[in-house]
Structures are given as C-alpha cells and as structure tokens.
N, C-alpha and C positions, 0 to 999 in steps of 0.2 A: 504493500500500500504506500508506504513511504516513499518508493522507487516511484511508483506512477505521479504523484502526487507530486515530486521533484521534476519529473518531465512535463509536466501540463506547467511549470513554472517557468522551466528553461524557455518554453514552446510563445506564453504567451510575454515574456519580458522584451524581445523585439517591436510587438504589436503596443505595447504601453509603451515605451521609450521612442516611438516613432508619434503616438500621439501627442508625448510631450511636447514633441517640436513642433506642431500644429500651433498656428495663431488663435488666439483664444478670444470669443465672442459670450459674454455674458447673456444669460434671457433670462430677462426678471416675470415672475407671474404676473398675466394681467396685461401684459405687453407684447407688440408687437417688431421682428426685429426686422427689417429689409435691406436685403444681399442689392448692390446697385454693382452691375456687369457694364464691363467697356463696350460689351457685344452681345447679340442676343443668345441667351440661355438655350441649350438644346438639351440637357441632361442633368437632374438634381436625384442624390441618394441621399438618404436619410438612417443614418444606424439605427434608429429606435423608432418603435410607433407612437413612442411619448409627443414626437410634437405634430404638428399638420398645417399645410405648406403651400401654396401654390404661385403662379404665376401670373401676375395681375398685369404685369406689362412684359414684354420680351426680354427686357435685359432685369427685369427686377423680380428677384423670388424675396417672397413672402412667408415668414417661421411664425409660430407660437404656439405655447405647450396648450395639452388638451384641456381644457375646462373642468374634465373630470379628475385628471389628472393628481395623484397625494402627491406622489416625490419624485424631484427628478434628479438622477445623480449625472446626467454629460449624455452628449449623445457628439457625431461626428458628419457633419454635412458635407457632400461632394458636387460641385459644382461645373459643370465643364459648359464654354465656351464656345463659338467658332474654332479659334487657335490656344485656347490653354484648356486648363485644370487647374481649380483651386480646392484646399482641402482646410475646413477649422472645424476647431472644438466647441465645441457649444457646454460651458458650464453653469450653474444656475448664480442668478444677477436678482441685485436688488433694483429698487429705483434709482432712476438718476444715469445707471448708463447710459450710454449711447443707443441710439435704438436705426442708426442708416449704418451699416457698412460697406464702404468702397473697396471692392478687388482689385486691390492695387499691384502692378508687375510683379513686385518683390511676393507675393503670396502665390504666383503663380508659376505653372510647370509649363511649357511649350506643348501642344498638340498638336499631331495631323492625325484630322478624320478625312479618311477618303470619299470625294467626294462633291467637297463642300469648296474648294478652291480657295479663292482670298474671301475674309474675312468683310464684312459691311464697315468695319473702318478701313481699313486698308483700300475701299474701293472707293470710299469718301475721300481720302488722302490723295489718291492717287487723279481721280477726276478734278478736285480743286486746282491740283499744279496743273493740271495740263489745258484747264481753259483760263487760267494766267496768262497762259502762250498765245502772243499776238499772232493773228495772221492779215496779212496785206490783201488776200485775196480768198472770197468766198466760196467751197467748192461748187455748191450749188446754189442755186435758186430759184424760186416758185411764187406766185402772187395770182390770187384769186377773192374776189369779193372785198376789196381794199385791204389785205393782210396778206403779207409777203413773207414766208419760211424761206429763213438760208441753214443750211449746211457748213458753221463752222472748221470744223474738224471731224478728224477719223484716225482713230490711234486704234494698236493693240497689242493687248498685254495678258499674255501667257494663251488660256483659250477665253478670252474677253475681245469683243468687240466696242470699243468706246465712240460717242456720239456726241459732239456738241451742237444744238441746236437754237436759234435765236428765232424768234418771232416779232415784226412792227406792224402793229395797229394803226393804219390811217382814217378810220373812220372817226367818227365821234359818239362812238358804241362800247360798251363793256364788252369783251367776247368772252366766254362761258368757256374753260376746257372740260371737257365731257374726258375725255381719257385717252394717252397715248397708245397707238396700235400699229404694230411694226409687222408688215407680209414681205414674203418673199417669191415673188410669180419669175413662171420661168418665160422669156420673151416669145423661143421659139413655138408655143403653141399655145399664146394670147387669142389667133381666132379658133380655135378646135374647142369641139363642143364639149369636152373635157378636162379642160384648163381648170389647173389646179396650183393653191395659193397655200401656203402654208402660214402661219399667225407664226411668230416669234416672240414670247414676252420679256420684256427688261427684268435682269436680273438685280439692277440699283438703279435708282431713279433721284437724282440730286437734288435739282427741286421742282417739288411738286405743289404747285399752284391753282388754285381753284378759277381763275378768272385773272383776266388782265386788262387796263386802257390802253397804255403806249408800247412797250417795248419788255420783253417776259422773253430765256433762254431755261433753258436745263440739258442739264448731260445726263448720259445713261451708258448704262452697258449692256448690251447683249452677249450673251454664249454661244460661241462660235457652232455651226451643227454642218454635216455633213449629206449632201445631196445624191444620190444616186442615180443615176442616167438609167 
C-alpha cells in the first residue's frame, strides 16, 4: 500500500508543480470574471464542473462559480486562440479583485491549428499597411447611377487575396450598402445557357459601413480557390 501510494505521488507532483507556474486568477462568489482575447476564442476547457462559462462575444469568455455551489478549492481554464494557448488557475477570491482579465503575450504558448491561416489580427495588420500604400494610378474603374467604384489595389499574401476598394458618391443621396458580394464567372461561356458563377465570401472585411454620403473605401481579403476546366 505504501508502494502504491508513493507512486500516485511521484505520478501527480509534475501535474501540481506545473500548475504552480500557471498565472493565477482569483473568483470571488457572486462575481463575475471575463477572459478578454486579442483574437476570437475557438476553444475553452474547464477542469471542474464547479464553474459555468460561456461566450458572450468572440474574443470574450465568461467564468463564474455555480450558484449552488458550497466550496471551491481551484479549478484550471484552457483557452486557445486563432494563434496561441493560454492556460490559469482559477483560485477562490474575495471582493475587490479584479474581475477583466487580458491574455497578455507573456501568458501565452504559440499555436498552429491547421487550417485557420492568419489570424483576424494579423489580417487587420496587414490590410492597414498596405492601403497606407499610395498609388498614382487606379487599376480599375466603374460608374453607374452617379457612384463611381475604383479598384485600389490587389496584393497577396500566402493563400489571401487582398482588395482595396474606394467608392465617391456624386449624388446628393445617402447610398445604403446592403452587403459586399464577390462572383467569379468564367468569360468563355457568358452566352451558354449554363453559365455558371461561383459567390466567393470575404474572409476579413476592414471596414464595414452601413451607409455612406461622399467618399467610403474598405479592404478585404479573399481565399484564394482553385478552378477546374
């Protein structure tokens, strides 16, 4: 008995010395604690069914213990990312802690989930710098009903399609955008009675505006896809 009883101790003093090192997050009764993510949340573990949790916005989960709940002695939250993993201890807290926690780098592990590609900040990042980039000369343009669409820019980065788009308003009208929709038609058989259009939806969308008077752009990115003949 002694024997076994020495191994279940060997077994679990890795598993307690690694929670040690965990960043530590008080939850006082009664309160609420919320995780604030750089990126939106795909994956939350909960060591114990003592608390209950959810996701009220993309990047922000939601802790606190059960109602019914006598005693809580720790439990351990797992939190993953677009591009990381972050992992704390949840021990029990009075009032007065803090009740926002920000996942900050230093708490966090590197991830790749297959898949997922760049991350929604990283595509924010990367769109900003690249409509900073003057161009002297517009690739395209189009004007219909006094509202004239240019064609910026066209960048790509990894399997990302990027799009800068600018719209000017010459009317003396509000114009209402109902919703970006991006096809892909093939030219050579525009007149056959089988003509087929494929939809492509923006995988990030910079900014998204409800309505404009004068002058309203946004960049996006699409995913690259491969066509078959």
């Amino acid at each position: 008995m002694k024997t076994i009883l020495f191994c279940l101790l060997v077994l679990c003093a890795p598993t307690l010395y690694a929670q040690d090192k965990l960043p530590v997050v008080y939850l006082p009764e009664n309160l609420t604690i919320h995780f604030v993510s750089p990126e939106p949340i795909q994956y939350v573990d909960i060591s114990t069914k003592d608390l209950v949790g959810d996701l009220p916005l993309k990047n922000v989960l939601r802790l606190k213990l059960r109602d019914s709940l006598k005693t809580f002695l720790g439990s351990v939250v797992t939190i993953a990312g677009e591009k990381f993993i972050a992992q704390y201890r949840l021990l029990p807290g009075y009032p007065g802690v803090p009740t926002e926690v920000n996942i900050v780098p230093s708490d966090m592990q590197p991830l790749d989930i297959s898949g997922i590609g760049l991350s929604q900040n990283q595509l924010k990042g990367l769109a900003l710098s690249l409509i900073a980039k003057s161009s002297d000369k517009r690739m395209e343009k189009v004007k219909a009903f006094g509202i004239k669409g240019q064609l910026n820019h066209v960048y790509t980065v990894g399997d990302y399609i990027f799009l800068d788009i600018g719209y000017h308003n010459k009317t003396n009208l509000k114009y209402d955008i109902a919703d970006f929709r991006f096809k892909v038609d093939d030219k050579k058989v525009t007149k056959a009675a089988n003509n087929q259009s494929v939809e492509v939806k923006p995988e990030f969308v910079l900014f998204s505006q409800p309505a404009f008077s004068k002058i309203t752009g946004t960049s996006l990115y699409l995913k690259r896809c491969l066509f078959r003949e």
